[in-house]
C-alpha positions in Angstrom: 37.4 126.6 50.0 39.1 129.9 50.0 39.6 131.3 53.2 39.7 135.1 53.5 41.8 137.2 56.5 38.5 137.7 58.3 37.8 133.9 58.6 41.5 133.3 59.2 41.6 136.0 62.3 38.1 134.4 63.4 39.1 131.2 63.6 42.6 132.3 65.2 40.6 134.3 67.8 38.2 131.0 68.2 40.8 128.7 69.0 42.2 131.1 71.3 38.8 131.6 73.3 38.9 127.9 73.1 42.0 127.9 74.7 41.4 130.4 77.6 38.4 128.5 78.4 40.1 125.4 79.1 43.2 127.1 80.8 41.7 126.9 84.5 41.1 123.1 84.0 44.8 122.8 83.3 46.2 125.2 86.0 45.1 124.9 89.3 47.8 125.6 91.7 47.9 127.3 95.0 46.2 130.3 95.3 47.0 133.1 98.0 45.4 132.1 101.5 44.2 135.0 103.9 43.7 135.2 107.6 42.7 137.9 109.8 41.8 137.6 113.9 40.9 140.3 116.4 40.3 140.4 119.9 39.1 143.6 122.0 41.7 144.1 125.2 40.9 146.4 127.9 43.7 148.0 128.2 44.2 151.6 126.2 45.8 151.2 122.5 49.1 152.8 124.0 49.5 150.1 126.3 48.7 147.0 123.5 51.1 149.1 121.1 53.8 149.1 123.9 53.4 145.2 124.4 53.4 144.4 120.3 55.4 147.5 119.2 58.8 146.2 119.7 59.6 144.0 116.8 62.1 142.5 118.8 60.2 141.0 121.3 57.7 137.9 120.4 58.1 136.6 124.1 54.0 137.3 124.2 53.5 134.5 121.3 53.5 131.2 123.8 55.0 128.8 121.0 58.2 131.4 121.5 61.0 130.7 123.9 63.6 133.6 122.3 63.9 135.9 120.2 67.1 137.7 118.6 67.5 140.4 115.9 69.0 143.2 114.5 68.2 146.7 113.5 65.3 147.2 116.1 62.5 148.3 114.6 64.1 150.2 111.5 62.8 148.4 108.0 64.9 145.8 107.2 65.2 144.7 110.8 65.4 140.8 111.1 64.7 139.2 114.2 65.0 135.0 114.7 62.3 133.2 117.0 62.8 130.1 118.6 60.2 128.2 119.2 59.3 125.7 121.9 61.1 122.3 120.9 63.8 123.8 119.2 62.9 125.0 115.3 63.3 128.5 114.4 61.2 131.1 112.2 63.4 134.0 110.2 61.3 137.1 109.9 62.1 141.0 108.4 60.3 144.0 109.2 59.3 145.6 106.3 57.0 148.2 107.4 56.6 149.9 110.8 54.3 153.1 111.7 54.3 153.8 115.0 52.2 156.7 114.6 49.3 154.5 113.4 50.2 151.9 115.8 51.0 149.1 113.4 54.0 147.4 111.6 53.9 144.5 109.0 57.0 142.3 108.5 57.4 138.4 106.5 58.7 135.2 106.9 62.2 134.7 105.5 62.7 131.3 106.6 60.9 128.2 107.7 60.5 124.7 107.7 56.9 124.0 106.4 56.9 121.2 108.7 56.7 124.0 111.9 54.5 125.9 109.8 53.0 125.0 106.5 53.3 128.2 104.8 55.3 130.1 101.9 55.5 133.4 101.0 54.1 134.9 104.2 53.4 138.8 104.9 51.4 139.8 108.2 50.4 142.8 109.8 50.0 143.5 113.5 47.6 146.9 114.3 46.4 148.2 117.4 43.4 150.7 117.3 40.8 152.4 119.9 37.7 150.3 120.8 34.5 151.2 122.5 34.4 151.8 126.2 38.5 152.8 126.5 39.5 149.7 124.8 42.1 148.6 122.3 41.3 145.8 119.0 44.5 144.1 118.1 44.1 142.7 114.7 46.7 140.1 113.2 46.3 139.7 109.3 48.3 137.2 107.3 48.7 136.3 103.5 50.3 133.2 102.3 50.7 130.2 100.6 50.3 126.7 101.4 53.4 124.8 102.1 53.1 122.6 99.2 54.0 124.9 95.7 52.5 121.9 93.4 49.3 120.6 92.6 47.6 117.9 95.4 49.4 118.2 97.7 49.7 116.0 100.6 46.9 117.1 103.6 49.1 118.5 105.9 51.0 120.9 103.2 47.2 122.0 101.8 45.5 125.4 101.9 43.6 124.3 104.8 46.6 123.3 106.9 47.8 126.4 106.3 44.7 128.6 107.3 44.6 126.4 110.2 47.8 126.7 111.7 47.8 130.7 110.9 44.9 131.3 112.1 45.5 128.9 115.3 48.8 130.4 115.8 46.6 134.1 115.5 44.3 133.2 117.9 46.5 131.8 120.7 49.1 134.3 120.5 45.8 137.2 120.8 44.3 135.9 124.0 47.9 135.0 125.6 48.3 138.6 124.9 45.1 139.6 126.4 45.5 137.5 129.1 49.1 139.0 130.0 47.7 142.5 129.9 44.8 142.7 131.5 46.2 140.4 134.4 49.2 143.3 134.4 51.8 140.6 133.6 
């Protein structure tokens, strides 16, 4: 059989369909995990922003006992929060708007064990509600705390979206509590 440089490219082009097809079979790692909570406060978005706004000051996230940092709220700004128990969370401020109420920072270090996550960006944002109101909205991306394929249960995508999204939630209503109780 003689094979021309049509059937060769065809068959080339074949095995490399072939190929792709299978590819998702073989690769199946993590994949980036998203997490977004909002609360309403009544309270004006000035006063929400001037609670959040300081990127030095997590003491309105109850797991935090301290926080340190340098740089205030300039990007690049790092700030350290210890958390109940002892462990500490490393975090850098890479993006901060006042003007649109809002600033977005990530995680530089942490022990998956306090929170089973890698690679994680958020963004805090106040806006205007109905009625005088302020939203606060907390949105994360990440990945789980376990790089590999299977991995164990409490390193697994769900782990991960739970204890963000836990984390999101309590920190929102300890917040809304502290505000509108003018604490």
């Amino acid at each position: 059989m003689r094979m021309t440089m049509g059937t060769a490219i065809a068959g080339v082009v074949a095995g490399m369909a072939l190929t792709a097809a299978l590819e998702p079979v073989w690769a199946h790692g993590p994949t980036r995990q998203k997490v977004r909570e909002s609360i309403e406060i009544s309270a004006p978005p000035a006063k929400v922003w001037a609670a959040i706004g300081n990127f030095q000051d997590m003491s309105w996230l109850p797991p935090v006992t301290k926080t340190e940092g340098q740089k205030g709220n300039e990007i690049g700004a790092t700030r350290t929060l210890t958390l109940t128990g002892g462990p500490t969370v490393e975090e850098e401020l890479y993006k901060y708007e006042p003007d649109m109420l809002s600033y977005s920072y990530r995680i530089t270090k942490v022990d998956v064990k306090v929170l089973p996550v890698t690679n994680y960006s958020s963004t805090l944002t106040v806006s205007p509600a109905p009625d005088g109101k302020a939203k606060l909205e907390w949105a994360g991306a990440f990945y789980r705390g376990y790089p590999n394929n299977d991995p164990p249960p409490e390193l697994s995508d769900e782990a991960a979206v739970k204890a963000v999204s836990g984390l999101y939630r309590a920190g929102l209503e300890s917040l809304k509590k502290k505000i509108e109780s003018g604490s």
